[in-house]
N, C-alpha and C positions, 0 to 999 in steps of 0.2 A: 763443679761436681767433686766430691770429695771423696775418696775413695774405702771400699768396704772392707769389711774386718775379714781374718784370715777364719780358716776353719775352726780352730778351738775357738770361735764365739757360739758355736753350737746353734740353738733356734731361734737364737735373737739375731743372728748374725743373718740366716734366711729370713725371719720375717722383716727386718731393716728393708732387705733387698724383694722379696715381694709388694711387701709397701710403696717404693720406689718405680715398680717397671708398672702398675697395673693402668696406670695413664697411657703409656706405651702399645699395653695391651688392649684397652679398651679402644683407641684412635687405631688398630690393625682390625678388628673385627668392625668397627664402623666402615674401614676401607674394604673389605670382603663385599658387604653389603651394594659397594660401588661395583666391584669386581661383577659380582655376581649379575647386576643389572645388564654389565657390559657384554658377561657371556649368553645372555636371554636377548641379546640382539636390540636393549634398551642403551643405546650410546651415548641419546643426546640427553637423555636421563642421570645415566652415569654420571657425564661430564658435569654436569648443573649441581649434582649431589655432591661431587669433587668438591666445586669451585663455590660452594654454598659455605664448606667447611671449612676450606681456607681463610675466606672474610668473616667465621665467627670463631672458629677456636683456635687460630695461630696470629690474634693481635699479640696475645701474649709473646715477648720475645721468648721467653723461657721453656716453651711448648716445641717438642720435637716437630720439625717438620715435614711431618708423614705425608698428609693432604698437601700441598707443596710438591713432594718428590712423585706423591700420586697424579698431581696431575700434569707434569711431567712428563711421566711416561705414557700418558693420555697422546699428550702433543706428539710424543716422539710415536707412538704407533700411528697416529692419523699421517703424521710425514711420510712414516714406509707405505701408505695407505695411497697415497695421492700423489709423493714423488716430486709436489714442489716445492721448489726455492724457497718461497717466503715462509711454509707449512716446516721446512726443516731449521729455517734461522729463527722460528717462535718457539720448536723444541729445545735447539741448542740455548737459546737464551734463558728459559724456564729451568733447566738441567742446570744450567752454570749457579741460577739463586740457588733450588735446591742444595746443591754441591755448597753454598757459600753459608745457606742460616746452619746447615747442618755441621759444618766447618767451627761453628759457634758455640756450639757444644764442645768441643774438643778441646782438652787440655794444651796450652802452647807449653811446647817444649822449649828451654834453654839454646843455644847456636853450637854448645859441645855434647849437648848430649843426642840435637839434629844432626852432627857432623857423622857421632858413632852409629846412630840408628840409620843414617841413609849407607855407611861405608859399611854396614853389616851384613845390612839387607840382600849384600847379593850371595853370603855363603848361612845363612840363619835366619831363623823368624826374628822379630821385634820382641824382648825381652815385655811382658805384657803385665800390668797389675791388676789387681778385681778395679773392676769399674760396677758402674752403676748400669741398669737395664739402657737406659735414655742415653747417654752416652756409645755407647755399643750400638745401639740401634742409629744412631748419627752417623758412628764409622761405615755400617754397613751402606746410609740414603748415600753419604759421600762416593762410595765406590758401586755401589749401582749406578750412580747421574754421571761418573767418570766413566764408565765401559761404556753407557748409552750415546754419551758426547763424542766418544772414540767411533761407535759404527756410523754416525750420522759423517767423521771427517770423509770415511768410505766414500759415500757419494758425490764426492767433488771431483774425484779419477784423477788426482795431481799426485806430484809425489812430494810435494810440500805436507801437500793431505795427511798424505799415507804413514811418512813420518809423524806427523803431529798423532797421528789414532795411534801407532808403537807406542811414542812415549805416553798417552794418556790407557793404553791398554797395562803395560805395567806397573803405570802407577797403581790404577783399578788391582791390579793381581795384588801389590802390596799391601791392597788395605784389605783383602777377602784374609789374608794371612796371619796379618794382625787381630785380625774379629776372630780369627780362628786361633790363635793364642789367645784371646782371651778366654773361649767359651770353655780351653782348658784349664784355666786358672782357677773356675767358678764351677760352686757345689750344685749336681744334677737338678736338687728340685729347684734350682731357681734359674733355670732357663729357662725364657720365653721362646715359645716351639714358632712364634714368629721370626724370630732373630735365629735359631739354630736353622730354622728352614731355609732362611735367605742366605748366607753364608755356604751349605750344604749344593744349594742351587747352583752358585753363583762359582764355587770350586766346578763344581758337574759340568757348568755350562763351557767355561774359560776350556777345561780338560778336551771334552767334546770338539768343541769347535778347530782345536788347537790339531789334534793329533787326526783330523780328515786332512791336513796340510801332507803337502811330499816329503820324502824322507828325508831330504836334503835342506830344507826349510824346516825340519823338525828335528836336526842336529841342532842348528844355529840358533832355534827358541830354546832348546834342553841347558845349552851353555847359558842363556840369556836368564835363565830360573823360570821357565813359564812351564806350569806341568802338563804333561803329553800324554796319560795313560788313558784311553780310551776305557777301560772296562773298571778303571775305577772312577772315571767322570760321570758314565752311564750308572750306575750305581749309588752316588751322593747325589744327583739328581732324581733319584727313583726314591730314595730315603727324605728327599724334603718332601715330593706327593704322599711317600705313607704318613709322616709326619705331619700334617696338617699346615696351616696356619697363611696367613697374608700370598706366601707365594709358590703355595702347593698344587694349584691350577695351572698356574705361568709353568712350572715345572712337567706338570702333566705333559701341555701343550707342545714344550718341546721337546719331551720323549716321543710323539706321535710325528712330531715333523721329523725327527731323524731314525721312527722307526718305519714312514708311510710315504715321506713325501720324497726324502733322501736317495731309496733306494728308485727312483723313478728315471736318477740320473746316474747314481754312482755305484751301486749294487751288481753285484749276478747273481743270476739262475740260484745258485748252493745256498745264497743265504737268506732264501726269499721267505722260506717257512718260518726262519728264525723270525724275522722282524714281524712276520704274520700273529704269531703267537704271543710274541711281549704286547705287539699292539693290538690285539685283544683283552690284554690282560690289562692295561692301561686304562683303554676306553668301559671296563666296566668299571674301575672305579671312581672313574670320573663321572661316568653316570650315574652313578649312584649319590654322588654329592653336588651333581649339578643336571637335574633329569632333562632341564629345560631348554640347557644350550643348544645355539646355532653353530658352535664351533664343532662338536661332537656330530652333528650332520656332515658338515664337511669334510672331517678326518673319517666318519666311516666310509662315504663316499669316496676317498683315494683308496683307502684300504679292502672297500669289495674292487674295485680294479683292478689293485695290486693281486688279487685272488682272482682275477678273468673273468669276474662277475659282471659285468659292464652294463646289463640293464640293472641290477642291484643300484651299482656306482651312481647310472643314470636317473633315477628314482632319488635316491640321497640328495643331490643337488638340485635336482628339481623343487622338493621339499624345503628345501632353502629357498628359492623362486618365488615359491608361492605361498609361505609364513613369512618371513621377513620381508615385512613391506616399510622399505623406508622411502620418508620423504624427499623429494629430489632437494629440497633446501636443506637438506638434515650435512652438518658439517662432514658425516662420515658415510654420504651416500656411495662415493667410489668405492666402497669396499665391494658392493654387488658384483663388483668385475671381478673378481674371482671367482665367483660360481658362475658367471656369465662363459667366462672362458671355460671353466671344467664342461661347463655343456655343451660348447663347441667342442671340444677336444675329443668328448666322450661320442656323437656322432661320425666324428673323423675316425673314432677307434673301432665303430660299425659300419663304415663304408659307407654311411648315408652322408655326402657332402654336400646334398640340398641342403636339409633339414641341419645342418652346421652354417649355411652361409649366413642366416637371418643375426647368428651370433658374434661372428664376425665385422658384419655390418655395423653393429651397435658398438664393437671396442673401435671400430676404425672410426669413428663418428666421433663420440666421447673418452676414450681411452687419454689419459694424460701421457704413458709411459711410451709408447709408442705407435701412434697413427700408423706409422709406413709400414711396421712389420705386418699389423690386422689386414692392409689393403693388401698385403702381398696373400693374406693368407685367404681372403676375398678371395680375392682372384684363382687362385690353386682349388677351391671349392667351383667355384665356375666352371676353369678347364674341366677339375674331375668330371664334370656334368656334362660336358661335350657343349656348353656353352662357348665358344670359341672365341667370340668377337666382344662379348661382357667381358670375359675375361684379360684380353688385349686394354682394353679400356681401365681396369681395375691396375693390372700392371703398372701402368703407364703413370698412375697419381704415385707409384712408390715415392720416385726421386722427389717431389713437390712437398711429400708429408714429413721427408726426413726431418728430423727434429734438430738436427746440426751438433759441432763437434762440442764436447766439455774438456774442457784442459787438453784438446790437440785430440780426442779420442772421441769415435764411433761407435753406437750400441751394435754389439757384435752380432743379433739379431738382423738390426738393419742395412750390417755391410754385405750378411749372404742374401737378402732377399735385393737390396740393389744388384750386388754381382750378378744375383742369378737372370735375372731381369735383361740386364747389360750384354751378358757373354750368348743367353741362347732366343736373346730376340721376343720377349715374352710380350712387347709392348705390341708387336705386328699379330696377327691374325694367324698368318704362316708361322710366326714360331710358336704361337700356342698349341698348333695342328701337332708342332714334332714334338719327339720321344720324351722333353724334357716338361713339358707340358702335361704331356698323356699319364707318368707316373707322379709327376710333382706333388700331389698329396700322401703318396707312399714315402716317396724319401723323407717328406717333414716328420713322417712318423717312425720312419728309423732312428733320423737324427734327434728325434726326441727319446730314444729307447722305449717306443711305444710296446714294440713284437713281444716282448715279455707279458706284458700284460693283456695279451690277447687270445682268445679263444684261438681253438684247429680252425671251428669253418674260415673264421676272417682271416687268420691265417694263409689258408689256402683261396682266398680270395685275391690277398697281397700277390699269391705267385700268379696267380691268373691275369691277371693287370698288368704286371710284368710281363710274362711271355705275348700277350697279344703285342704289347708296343714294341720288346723286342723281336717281333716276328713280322712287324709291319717295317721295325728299320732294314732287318735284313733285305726285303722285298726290294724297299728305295735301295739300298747299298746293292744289290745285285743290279737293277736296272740303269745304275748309273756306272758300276761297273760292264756291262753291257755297251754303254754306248762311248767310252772311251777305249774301249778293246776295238772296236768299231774304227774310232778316229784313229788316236792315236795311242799308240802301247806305253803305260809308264817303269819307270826303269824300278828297282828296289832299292834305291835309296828312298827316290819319294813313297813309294809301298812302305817304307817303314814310318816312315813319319808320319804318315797319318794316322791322329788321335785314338785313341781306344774309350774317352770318355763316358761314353754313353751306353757300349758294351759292359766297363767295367762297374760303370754306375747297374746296370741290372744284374749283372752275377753277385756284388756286394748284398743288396738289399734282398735277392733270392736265395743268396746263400746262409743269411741269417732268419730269415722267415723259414727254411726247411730248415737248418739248427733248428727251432722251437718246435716245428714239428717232431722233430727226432728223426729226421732221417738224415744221418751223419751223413754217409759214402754221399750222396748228392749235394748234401753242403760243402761238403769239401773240397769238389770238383768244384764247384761254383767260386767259393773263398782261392783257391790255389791260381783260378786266372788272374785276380790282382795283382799280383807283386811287379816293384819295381824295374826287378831283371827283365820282365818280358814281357809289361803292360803300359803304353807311353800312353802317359793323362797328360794332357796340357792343361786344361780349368780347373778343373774338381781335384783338388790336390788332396782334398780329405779322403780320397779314397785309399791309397795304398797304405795310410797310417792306420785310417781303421778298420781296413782290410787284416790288419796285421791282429789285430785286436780279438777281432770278431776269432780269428785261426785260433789265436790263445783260448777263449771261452770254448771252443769246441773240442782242443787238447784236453781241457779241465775237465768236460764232461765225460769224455772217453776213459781219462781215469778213474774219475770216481766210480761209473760203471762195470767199468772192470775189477774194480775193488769190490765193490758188491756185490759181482755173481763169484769173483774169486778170493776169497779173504786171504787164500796165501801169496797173492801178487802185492799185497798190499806197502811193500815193503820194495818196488819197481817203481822207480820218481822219473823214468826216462821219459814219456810223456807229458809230466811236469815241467822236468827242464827245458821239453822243447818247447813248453809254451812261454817259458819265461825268457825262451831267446827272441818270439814272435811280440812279447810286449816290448824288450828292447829295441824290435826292429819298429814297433809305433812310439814310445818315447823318441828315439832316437832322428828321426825323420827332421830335416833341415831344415824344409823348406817350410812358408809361414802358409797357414789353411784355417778355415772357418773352424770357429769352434777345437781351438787346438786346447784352450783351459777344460771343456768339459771331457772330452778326450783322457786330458792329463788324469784326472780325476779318475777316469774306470778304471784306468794302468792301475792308478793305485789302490784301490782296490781288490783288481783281480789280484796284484803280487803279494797282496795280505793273504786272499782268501789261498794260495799257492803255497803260502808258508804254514796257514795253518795247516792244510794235507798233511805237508811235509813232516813237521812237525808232531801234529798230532796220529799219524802213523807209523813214525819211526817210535818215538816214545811205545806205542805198542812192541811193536818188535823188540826192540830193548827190555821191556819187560818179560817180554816170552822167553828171551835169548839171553840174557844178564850182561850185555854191551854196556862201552859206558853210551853216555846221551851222545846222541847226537845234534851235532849244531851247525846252522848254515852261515859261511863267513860274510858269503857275497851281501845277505838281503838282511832287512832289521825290520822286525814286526811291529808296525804300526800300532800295534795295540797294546805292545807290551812297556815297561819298563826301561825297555833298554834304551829309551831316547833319552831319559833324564838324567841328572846325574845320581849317583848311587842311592836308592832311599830316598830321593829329595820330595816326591810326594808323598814316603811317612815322614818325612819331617816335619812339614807345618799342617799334612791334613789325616796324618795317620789315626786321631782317634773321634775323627765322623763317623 
């Protein structure tokens, strides 16, 4: 590939170079064509379209490998699809050709001029010449099939793995950098809005993904050069969907996953409107250039949930049910399991855990990912029912289904639903009768961050399920205290040792169900009996860290509140601070508890959403008051700039 003439060649010099890319272009709009079948729920169609065009228009060695890298990524989504071994080593291997015809195109460089280009690359971009469309479009399949190779290492859980996806994720960053020095090299009208799209993505996405990490893992990528800005990731991602072209969908998709599906885990309360509103604004554009998808069912279905719409939500996913009918031979039939499970969930989020169990039933059956957790969750639908002795039975296959360890590790799903199993007797009849039983479809649904997206009434439903079971333990705990005051009197040491778990387990989860209600003063009473000074948990160790949690979200609502009926307090962060001392008492908690990664993740969170207050209220005051700014030493904003090094992300992506 020989490379194109500088700006004074004037319109010869563009039309050289449209001449050149419109192969490129025309092979990205035949792949939309595949794209587009895929989003209409035609997969095994897609696929066949894909792999029709590899065996006719890439004999040519000389032909970009688009169809190749497309079907690729075919492979690599049916692996996230289905989860197996073989389904992941046919992606990987497919990505690695890709990665290698595409590598074919690429000019070799000299061993001195490789030496300066790799020892540069950690303080500057790759000094970049005009290339040709095909070429660039190569760079770009090479470092798409590199980031895709990197998350499939993900799922091996080794730290051999983990390693190998580092060094193949920076590689991937170096080549997005490079394509991105080039597209600055080259005169506007002859980008191909395919190749600026992918690049545009492919910074958005790396940025995204990067800066949800903790702050302290997002020190150590800033030195490493991987850029961390959240509001400029979200933003070159949003500009490849207005943009059009090859991967303006793919783009869409994952602004709706980290405006719909994200906040389901890692969100609060403050920023729910936000994500409501972009993800609005999102899905009409996507509907507008793809009426027909089944994808845009599913995302509006999280998204009326996200809004407490939950027959809305449940309608959504039904309509997926019952138009996509795929055939059980069809290679990409597990994907049903995902509206399979929203429809359970979405019951469970109505308090109908009949009418949820038929759903369960079918992931425990068929489910690749995990048998044990759907039998646990079986069974938690039985209990709800007062089915006591199905449920004992359902229990009991947990341990049998577990799927066993991957590199020495346990799907973290399935260590709480054995524990839970284990520690309060779930396989006997008798322990499905106690307290742990009676609530267990509430806690699933805390532990899921369900209570946000839930109406008052189910709301107040959740507290009623609670108080019955803690008002039936009280009853046994009195009667049994009764007939040992009887026998014999015990001393206060043992009075104190005895557990508080099942106490503390129903104030947590009523103390956050009345948060969403709004009624503070009684959450608070409820949230204040967990702490560790004067609440002994011996099992459920996850309570007193997100006990801690939960206290901080209810600080944060107290202030905003108060900022709104009083704009002159607004400038009072004592309520702030105290919540950020109540996340450091849930970071900081020693001991090891289920679900401590998803945990970690709200902490960070809420201490963004803390800083922004802070932040963006002080700046007000400052402006009223002509102070200088002020600035917080202790915390660094996740979203801001200050994780990279100075500029670093206008240096190689400042003019997307």
């Amino acid at each position: 590939m020989g490379s194109l003439k500088g700006d004074g060649d004037g319109a010869a010099g563009v039309s050289l170079i449209q001449e050149r890319h419109v192969s490129v272009d025309e092979a990205c709009e035949e792949a939309e064509e595949a794209l587009k079948l895929f989003l209409q729920g035609k997969f095994d169609e897609g696929e066949a379209f894909v792999e029709e065009r590899v065996r006719t228009r890439e004999k040519d060695p000389g032909l970009v490998p688009i169809f190749t890298h497309c079907h690729a990524v075919i492979l690599f989504a049916k692996a996230g699809i289905t989860g197996t071994e073989e389904d992941r080593r046919q992606a990987t291997e497919m990505l690695k050709e890709a990665a290698s015809k595409a590598r074919e195109h690429i000019p070799k460089q000299g061993w001195v001029q490789s030496i300066t280009t790799w020892g540069m690359g950690y303080f500057s971009s790759p000094k970049a010449q005009e290339i040709t469309e095909e070429e660039l479009s190569c760079r770009i399949i090479e470092a798409e099939s590199t980031f895709l190779s990197a998350i499939l290492c993900f799922f091996e859980e080794s730290m051999a793995a983990f390693f190998r996806a580092a060094l193949l994720t920076r590689t991937a960053i170096g080549g997005y950098r490079h394509c991105h020095s080039i597209l600055k090299t080259q005169q506007a009208g002859s980008r191909s809005k395919h190749n600026v799209g992918a690049v545009k993505l492919g910074f958005g996405g790396f940025s995204l993904a990067i800066s949800l990490l903790p702050p302290r893992v997002l020190r150590l990528l800033s030195v490493l050069g991987f850029p961390c800005d959240r509001a400029a990731g979200l933003d070159s991602i949003d500009q490849s969907l207005q943009g059009g072209g090859l991967r303006a969908p793919v783009g869409g998709v994952l602004l709706l996953s980290y405006h719909v599906i994200l906040p389901s885990f890692f969100s609060i309360p403050q920023e729910r409107e936000e994500h409501i509103a972009s993800a609005e604004r999102i899905l009409e554009i996507l509907h507008t250039n793809f009426p027909e998808s089944f994808f845009l069912s599913f995302y509006r279905g999280r998204l009326q949930r996200l809004k407490r719409d939950l027959t809305g939500s449940f309608d959504s996913f039904m309509e997926l049910e019952e138009k996509l009918k795929l055939p059980p031979d069809s290679k990409f039939f597990k994907l049903r399991h995902a509206w399979v499970y929203e429809l359970g969930l979405s019951h469970m989020l109505q308090l109908e855990w009949k009418a949820a169990e038929k759903y369960w039933a079918e992931l425990e059956q068929d489910s690749v990912w995990s048998k044990a957790f759907f039998a646990y969750l079986h069974g938690v639908c039985l209990a709800m029912c007062g089915e006591y002795k199905d449920a004992a039975l359902r229990f009991a296959k947990v341990k049998g289904l577990m799927r066993g360890t991957i590199s020495g590790r346990v799907l973290a799903e399935e260590q709480y639903a054995l524990r839970k199993v284990k520690d309060h007797a779930l396989d006997t009849e008798e322990g499905v009768q106690g307290l742990q039983g009676q609530i267990s479809g509430v806690e699933f649904l805390y532990l899921w961050n369900s209570f946000p997206q839930m109406p008052a009434t189910m709301l107040e439903g959740i507290v009623r399920i609670v108080e019955e079971a803690e008002s039936g333990l009280n009853l046994l705990q009195n009667e049994a205290a009764g007939d040992e005051k009887g026998s014999e009197e015990l001393s206060e040491d043992d009075e104190e040792e005895i557990p508080d778990d099942e106490h503390a387990l129903c104030n947590l989860i009523k103390g956050t169900a009345l948060r969403e209600l709004g009624k503070i003063d009684d959450a608070r009473t409820c949230l204040e009996f967990v702490r560790e000074e004067t609440c002994y948990v011996e099992t459920e160790l996850f309570l007193i860290p997100m006990a801690a949690y939960e206290r901080a979200l209810l600080l944060i609502i107290q202030h905003t509140e108060g900022a709104s009926h009083d704009p002159s307090s607004v400038s009072d962060f004592q309520l702030l601070l105290e919540a950020k001392k109540e996340l450091a008492l849930a970071e900081g908690f020693k001991q090891d508890f289920n679900f401590l990664w998803r945990l970690l993740g709200r902490v960070h969170a809420a201490r963004g959403a803390i800083q922004n207050l802070m932040g963006e209220e002080r700046s007000k005051t400052v402006e009223a008051t002509g102070d200088e700014e002020w600035k917080d030493s202790e915390e660094i904003d996740p979203s801001a700039d200050t994780f990279g090094a100075p500029g670093s992300n206008d240096m190689f992506f400042d003019a997307l």
